[in-house]
DSSP file (Angstrom, degrees, kcal/mol; ACC not computed):
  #  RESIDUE AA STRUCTURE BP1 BP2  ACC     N-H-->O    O-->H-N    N-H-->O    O-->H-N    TCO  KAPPA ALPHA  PHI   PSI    X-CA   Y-CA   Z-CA
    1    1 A X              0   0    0      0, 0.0     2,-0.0     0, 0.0     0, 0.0   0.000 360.0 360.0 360.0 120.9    0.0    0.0    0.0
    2    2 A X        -     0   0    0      1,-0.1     6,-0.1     3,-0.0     3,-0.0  -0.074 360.0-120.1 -46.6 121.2    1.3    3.5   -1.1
    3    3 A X        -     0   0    0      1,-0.1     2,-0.3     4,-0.1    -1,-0.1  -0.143  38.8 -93.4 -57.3-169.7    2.1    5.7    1.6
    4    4 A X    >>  -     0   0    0      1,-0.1     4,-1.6     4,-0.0     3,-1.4  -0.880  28.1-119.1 -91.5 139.1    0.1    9.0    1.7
    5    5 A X  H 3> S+     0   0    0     -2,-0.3     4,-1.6     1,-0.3    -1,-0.1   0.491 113.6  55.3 -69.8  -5.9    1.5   12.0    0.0
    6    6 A X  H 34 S+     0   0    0      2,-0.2     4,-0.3     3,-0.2    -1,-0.3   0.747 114.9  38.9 -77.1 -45.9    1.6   14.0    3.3
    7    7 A X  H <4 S+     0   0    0     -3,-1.4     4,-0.4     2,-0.2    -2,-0.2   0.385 115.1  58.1 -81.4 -19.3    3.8   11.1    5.2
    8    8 A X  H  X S+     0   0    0     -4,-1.6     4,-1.2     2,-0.2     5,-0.3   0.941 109.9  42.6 -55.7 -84.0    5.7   10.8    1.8
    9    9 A X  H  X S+     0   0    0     -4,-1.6     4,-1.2     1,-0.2    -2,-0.2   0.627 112.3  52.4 -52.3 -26.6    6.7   14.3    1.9
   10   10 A X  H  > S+     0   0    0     -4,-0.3     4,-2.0     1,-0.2    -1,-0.2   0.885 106.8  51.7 -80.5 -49.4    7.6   14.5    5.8
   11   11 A X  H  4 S+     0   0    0     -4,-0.4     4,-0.4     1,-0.2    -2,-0.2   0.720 117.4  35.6 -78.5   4.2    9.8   11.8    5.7
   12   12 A X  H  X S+     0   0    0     -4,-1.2     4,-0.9     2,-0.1    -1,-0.2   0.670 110.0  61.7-113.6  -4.7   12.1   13.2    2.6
   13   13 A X  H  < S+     0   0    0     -4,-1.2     3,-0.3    -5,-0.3    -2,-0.2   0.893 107.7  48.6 -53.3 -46.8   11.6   16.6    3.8
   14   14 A X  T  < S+     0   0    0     -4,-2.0    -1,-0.1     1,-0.2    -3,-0.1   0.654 117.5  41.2 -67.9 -15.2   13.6   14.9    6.9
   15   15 A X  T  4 S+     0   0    0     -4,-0.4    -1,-0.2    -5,-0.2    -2,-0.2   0.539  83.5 110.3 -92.8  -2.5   15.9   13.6    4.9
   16   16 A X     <  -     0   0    0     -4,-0.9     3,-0.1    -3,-0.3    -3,-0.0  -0.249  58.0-143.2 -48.8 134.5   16.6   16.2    2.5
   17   17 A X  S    S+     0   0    0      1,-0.2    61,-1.0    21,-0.1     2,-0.3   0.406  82.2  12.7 -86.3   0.0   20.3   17.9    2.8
   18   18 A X  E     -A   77   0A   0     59,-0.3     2,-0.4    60,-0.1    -1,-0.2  -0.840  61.7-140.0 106.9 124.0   18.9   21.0    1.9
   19   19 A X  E     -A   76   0A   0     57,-2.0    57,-2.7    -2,-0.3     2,-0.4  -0.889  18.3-173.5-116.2 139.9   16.1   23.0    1.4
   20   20 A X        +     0   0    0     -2,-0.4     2,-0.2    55,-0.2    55,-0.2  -0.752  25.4 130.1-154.1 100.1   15.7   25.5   -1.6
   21   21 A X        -     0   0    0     -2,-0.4    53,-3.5    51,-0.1     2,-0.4  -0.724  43.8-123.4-137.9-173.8   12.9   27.8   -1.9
   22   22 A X  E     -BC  30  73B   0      8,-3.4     8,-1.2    -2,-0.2     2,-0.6  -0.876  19.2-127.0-130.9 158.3   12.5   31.9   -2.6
   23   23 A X  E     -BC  29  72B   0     49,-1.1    49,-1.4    -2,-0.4     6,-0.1  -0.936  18.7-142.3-117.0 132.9   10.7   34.5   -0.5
   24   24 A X    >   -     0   0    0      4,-0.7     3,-1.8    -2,-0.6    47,-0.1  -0.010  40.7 -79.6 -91.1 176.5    8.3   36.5   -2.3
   25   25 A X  T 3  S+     0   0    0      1,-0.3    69,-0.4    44,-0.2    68,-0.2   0.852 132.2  54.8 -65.2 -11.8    7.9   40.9   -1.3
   26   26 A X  T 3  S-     0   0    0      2,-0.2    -1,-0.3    67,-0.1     3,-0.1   0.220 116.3-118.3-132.9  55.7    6.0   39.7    1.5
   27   27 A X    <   +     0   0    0     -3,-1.8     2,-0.4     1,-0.1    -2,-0.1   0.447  64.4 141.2  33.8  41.3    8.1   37.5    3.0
   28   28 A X        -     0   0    0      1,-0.1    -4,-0.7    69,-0.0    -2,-0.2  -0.858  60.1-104.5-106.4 122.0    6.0   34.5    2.4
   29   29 A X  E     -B   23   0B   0     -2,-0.4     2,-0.9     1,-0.2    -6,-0.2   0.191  32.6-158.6 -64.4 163.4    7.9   31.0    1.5
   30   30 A X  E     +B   22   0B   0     -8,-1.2    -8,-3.4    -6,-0.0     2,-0.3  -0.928  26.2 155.5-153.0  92.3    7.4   30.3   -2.4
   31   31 A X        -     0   0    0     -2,-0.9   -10,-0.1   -10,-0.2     6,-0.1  -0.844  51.4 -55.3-123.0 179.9    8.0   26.6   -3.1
   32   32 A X        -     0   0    0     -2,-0.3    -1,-0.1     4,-0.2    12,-0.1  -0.129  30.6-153.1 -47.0 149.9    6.7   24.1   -5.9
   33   33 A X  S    S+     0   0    0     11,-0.1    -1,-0.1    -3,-0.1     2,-0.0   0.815  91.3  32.1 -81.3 -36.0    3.1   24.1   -6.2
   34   34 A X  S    S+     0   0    0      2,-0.1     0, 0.0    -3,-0.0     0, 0.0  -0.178 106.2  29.8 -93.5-172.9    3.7   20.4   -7.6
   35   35 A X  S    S-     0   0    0     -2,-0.0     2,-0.1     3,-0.0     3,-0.0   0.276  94.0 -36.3  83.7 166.0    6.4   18.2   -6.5
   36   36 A X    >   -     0   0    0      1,-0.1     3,-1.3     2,-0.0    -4,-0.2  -0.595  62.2-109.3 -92.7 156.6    8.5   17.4   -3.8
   37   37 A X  T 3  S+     0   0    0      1,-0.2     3,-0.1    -2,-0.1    -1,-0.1  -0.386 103.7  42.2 -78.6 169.9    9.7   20.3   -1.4
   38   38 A X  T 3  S+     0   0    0      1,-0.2    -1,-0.2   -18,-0.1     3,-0.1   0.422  83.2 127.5  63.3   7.6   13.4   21.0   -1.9
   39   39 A X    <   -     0   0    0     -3,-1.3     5,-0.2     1,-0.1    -1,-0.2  -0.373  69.5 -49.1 -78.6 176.7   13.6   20.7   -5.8
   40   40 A X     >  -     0   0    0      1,-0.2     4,-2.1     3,-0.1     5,-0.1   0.390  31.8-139.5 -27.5 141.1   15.1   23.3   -7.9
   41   41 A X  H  > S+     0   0    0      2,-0.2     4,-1.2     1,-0.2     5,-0.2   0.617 113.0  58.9 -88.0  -2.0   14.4   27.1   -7.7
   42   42 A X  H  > S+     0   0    0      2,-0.2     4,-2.0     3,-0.1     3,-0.4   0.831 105.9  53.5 -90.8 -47.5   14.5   27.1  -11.6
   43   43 A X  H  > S+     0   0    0      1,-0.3     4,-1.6     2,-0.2    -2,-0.2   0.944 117.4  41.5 -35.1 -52.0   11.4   24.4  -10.9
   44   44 A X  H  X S+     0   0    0     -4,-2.1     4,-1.5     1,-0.2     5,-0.3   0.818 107.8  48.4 -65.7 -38.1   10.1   27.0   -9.0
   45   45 A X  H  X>S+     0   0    0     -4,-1.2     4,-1.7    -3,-0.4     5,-0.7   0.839 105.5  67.7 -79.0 -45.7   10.6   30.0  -10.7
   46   46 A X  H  X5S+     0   0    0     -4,-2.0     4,-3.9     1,-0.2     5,-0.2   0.956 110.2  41.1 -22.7 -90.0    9.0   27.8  -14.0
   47   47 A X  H  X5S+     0   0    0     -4,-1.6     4,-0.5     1,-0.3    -1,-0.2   0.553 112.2  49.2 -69.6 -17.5    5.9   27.9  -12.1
   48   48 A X  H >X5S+     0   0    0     -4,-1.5     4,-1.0     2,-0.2     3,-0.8   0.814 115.2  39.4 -54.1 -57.1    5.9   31.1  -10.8
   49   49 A X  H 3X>S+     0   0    0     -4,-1.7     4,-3.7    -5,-0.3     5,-2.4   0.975 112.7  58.3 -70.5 -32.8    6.5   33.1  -13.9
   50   50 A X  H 3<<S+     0   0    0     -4,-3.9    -1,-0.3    -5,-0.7    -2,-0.2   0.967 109.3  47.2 -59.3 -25.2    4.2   30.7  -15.9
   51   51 A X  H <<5S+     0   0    0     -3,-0.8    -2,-0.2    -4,-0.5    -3,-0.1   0.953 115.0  45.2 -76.9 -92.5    1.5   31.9  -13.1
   52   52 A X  H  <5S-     0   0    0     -4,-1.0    -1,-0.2     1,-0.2    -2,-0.2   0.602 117.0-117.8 -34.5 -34.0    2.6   35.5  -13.8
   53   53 A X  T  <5 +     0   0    0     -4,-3.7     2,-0.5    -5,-0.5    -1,-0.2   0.913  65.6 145.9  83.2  39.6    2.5   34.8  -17.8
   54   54 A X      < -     0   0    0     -5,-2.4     2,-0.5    -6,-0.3    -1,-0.3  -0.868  36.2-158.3 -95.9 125.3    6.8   35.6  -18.1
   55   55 A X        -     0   0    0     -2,-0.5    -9,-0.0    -3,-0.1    -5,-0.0  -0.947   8.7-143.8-102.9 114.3    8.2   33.7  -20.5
   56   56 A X        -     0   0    0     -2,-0.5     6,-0.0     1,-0.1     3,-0.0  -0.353   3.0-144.3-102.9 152.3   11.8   33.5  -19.6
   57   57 A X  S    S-     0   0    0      2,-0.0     2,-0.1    -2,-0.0    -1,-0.1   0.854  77.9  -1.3 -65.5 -32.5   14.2   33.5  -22.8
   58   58 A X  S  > S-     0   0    0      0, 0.0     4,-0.6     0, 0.0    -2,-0.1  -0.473  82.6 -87.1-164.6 167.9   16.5   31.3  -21.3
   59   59 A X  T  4 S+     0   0    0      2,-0.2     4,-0.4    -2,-0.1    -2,-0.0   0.568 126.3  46.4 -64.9 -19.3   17.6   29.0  -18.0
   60   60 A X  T  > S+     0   0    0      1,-0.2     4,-1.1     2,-0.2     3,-0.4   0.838 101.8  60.1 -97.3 -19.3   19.4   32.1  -16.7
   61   61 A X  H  > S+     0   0    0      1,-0.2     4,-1.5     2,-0.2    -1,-0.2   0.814  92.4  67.3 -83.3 -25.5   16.8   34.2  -17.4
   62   62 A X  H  X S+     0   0    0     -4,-0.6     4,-1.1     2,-0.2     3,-0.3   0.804 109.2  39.4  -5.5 -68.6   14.4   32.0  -14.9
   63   63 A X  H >> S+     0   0    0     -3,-0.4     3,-0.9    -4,-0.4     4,-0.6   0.925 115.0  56.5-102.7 -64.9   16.6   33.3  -11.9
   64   64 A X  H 3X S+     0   0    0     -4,-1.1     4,-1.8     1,-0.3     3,-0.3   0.618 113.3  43.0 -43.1 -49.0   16.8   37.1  -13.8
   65   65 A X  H 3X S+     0   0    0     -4,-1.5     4,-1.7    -3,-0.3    -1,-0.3   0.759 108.3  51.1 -66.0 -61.3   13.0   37.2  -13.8
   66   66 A X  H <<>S+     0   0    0     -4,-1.1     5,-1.9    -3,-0.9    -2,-0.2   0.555 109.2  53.5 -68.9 -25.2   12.3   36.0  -10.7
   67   67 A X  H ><5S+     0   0    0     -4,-0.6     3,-4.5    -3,-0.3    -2,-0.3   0.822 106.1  63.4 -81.6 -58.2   15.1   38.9   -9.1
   68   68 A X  H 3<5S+     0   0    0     -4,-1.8    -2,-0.2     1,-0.3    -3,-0.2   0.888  95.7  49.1 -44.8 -54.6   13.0   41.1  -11.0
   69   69 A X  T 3<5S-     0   0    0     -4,-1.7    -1,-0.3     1,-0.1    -2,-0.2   0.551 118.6-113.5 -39.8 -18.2   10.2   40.5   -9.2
   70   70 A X  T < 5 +     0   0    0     -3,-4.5     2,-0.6     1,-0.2    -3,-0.3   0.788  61.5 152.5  71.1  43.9   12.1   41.1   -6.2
   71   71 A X      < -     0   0    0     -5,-1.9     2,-1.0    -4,-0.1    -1,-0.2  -0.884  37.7-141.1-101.3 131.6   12.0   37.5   -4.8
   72   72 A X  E     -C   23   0B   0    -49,-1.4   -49,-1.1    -2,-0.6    14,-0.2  -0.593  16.4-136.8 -78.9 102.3   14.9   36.5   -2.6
   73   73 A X  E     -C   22   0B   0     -2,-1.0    12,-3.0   -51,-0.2     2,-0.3  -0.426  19.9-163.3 -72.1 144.9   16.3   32.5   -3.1
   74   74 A X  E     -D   84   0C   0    -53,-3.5     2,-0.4    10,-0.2    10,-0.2  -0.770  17.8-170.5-120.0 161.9   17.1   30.8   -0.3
   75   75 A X  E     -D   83   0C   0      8,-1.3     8,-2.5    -2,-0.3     2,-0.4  -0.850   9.7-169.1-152.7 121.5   19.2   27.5    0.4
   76   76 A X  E     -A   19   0A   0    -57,-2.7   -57,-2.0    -2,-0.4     6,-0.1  -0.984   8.5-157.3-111.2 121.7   19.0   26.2    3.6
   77   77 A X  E     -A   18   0A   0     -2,-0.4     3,-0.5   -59,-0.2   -59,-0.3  -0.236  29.2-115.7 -91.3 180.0   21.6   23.4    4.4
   78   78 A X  S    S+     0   0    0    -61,-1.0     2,-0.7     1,-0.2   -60,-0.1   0.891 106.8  65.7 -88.3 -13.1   21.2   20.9    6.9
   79   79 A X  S    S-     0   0    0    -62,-0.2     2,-1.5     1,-0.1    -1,-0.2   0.095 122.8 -87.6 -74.4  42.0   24.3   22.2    9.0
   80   80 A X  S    S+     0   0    0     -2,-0.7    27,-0.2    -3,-0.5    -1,-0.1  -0.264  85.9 127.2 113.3 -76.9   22.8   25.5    9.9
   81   81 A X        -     0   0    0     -2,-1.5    26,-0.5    25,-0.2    27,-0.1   0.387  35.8-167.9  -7.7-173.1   23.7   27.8    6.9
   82   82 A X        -     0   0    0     24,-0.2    27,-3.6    27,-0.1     2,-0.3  -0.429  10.4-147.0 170.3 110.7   21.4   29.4    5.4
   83   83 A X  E     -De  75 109C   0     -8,-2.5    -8,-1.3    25,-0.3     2,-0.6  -0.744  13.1-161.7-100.5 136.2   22.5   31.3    1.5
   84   84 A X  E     +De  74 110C   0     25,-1.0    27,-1.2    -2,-0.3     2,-0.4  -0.952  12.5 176.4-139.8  88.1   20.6   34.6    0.9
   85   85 A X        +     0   0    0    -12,-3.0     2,-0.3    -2,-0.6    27,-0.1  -0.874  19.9 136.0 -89.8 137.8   20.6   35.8   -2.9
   86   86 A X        -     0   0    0     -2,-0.4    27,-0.1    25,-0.2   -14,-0.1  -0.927  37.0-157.2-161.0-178.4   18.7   38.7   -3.7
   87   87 A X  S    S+     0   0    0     -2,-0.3     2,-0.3     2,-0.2    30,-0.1   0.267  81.3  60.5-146.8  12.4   20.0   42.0   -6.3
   88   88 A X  S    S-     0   0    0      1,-0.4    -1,-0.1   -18,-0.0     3,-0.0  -0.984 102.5 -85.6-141.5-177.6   17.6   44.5   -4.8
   89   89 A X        -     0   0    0     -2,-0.3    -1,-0.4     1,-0.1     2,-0.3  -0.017  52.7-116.1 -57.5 174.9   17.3   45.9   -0.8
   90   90 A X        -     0   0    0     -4,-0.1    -1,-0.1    -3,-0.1     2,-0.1  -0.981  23.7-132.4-131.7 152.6   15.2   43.7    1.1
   91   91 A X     >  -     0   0    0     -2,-0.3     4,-1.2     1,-0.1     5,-0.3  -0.232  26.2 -94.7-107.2-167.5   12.3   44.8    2.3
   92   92 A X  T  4 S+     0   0    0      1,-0.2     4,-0.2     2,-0.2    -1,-0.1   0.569 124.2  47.0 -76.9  -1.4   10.8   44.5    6.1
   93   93 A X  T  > S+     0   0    0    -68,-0.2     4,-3.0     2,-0.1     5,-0.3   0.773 118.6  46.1 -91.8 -56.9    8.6   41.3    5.5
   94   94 A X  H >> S+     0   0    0    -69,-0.4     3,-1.9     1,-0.2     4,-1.2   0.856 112.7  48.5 -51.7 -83.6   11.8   39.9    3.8
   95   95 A X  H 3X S+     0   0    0     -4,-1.2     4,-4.6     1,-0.3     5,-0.4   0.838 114.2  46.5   1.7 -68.8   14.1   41.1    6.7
   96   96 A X  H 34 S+     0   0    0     -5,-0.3    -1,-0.3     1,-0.2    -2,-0.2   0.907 102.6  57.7 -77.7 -19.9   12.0   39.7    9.3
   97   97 A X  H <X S+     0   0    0     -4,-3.0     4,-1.4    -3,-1.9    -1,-0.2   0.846 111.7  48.3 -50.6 -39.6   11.4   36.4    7.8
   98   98 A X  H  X S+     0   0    0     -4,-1.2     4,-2.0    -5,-0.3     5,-0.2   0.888 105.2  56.5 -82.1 -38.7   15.3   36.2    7.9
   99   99 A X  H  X S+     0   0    0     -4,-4.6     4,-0.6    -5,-0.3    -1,-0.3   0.485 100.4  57.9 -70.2  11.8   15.5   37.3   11.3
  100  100 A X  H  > S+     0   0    0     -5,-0.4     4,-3.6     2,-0.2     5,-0.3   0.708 104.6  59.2 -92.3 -45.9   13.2   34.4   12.5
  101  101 A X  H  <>S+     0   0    0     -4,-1.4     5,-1.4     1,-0.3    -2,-0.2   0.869 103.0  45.0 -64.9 -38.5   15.7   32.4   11.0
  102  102 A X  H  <5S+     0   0    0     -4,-2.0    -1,-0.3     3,-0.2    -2,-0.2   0.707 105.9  62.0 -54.6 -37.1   18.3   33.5   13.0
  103  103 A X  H  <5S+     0   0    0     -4,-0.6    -2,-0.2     1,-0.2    -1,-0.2   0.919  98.1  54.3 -47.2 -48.8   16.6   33.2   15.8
  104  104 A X  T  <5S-     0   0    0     -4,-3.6    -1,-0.2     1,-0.1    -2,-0.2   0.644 129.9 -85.5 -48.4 -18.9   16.1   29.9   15.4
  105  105 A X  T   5S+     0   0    0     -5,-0.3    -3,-0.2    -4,-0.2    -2,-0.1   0.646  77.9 142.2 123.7   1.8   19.8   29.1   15.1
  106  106 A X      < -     0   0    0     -5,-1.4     2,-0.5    -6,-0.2   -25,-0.2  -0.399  49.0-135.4 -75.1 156.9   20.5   29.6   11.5
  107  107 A X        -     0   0    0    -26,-0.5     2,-1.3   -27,-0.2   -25,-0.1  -0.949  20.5-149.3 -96.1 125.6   23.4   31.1   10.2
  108  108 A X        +     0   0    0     -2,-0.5     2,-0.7   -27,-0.1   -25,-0.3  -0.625  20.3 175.6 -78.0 112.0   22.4   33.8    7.3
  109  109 A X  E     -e   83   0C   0    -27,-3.6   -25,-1.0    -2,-1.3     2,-0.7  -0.947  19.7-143.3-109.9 138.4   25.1   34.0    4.6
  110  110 A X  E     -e   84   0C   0     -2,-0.7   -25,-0.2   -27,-0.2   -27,-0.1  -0.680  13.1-126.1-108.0 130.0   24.4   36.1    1.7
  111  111 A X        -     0   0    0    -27,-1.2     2,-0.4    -2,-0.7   -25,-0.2  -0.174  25.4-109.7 -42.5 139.5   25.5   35.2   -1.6
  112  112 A X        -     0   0    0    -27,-0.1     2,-0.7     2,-0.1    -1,-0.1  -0.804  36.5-142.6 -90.9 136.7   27.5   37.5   -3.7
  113  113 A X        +     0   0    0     -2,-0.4    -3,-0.0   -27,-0.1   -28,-0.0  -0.806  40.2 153.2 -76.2 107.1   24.9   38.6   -6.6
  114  114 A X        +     0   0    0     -2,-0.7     2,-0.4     2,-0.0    -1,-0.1  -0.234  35.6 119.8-111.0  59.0   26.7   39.0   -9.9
  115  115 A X        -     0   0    0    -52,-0.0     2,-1.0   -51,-0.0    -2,-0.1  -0.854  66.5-133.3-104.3 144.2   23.3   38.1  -11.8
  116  116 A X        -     0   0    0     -2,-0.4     2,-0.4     2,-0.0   -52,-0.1  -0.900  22.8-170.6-109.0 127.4   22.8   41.5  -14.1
  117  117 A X        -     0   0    0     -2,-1.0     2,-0.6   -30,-0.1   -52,-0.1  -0.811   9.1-161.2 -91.5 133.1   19.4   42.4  -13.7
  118  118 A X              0   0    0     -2,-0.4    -2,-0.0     1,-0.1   -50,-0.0  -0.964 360.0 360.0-120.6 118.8   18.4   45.3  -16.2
  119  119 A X              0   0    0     -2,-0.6    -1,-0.1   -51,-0.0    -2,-0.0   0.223 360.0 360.0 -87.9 360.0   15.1   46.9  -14.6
């Protein structure tokens, strides 16, 4: 018998090295609608921007698109870390989502951006 997709997804969400989702302007987490949590942020960003009606040129433009919007990608490992891309300020919903995380115990490190965004 097939497990249920709820107990599927909590036990490889507990095994998962990593977690990889974006935070949207109002700091709310933005993972796959479909799928298992912790796939790609270009998976994610696919379904976002299809939602939005973006059609990205490119794989790189996925990421570019998604910056535009102002969404910040996240990678949370399982030792702690925590990897912070974004390319424009972050704003106080973002901010405080990340300070939750630190609270908790995280360590934030932010990514160096060199994605060129042209707004």
């Amino acid at each position: 018998m097939p497990l249920p997709a709820g107990m599927f997804r909590g036990i490889f969400t507990s095994v998962m090295l990593e977690d990889r989702y974006y935070i949207d302007r109002n700091g709310a987490v933005t993972r796959r609608m479909q799928g298992l949590p912790g796939e790609g942020h270009h998976d994610i960003a696919k379904e976002v921007l299809a939602e939005k009606g973006i059609v990205p040129r490119d794989y790189v433009d996925h990421y570019t698109q998604m910056f535009k919007l102002k969404f910040v990608r996240i990678v949370e490992h399982i030792d702690g870390r925590v990897e912070v891309e974004h390319t424009c300020k972050l704003n106080a919903h973002q901010n405080r989502y990340l300070k939750a995380l630190e609270a908790a115990g995280k360590k934030l490190v932010y990514v160096s951006v060199k994605r060129q965004i042209n707004t």
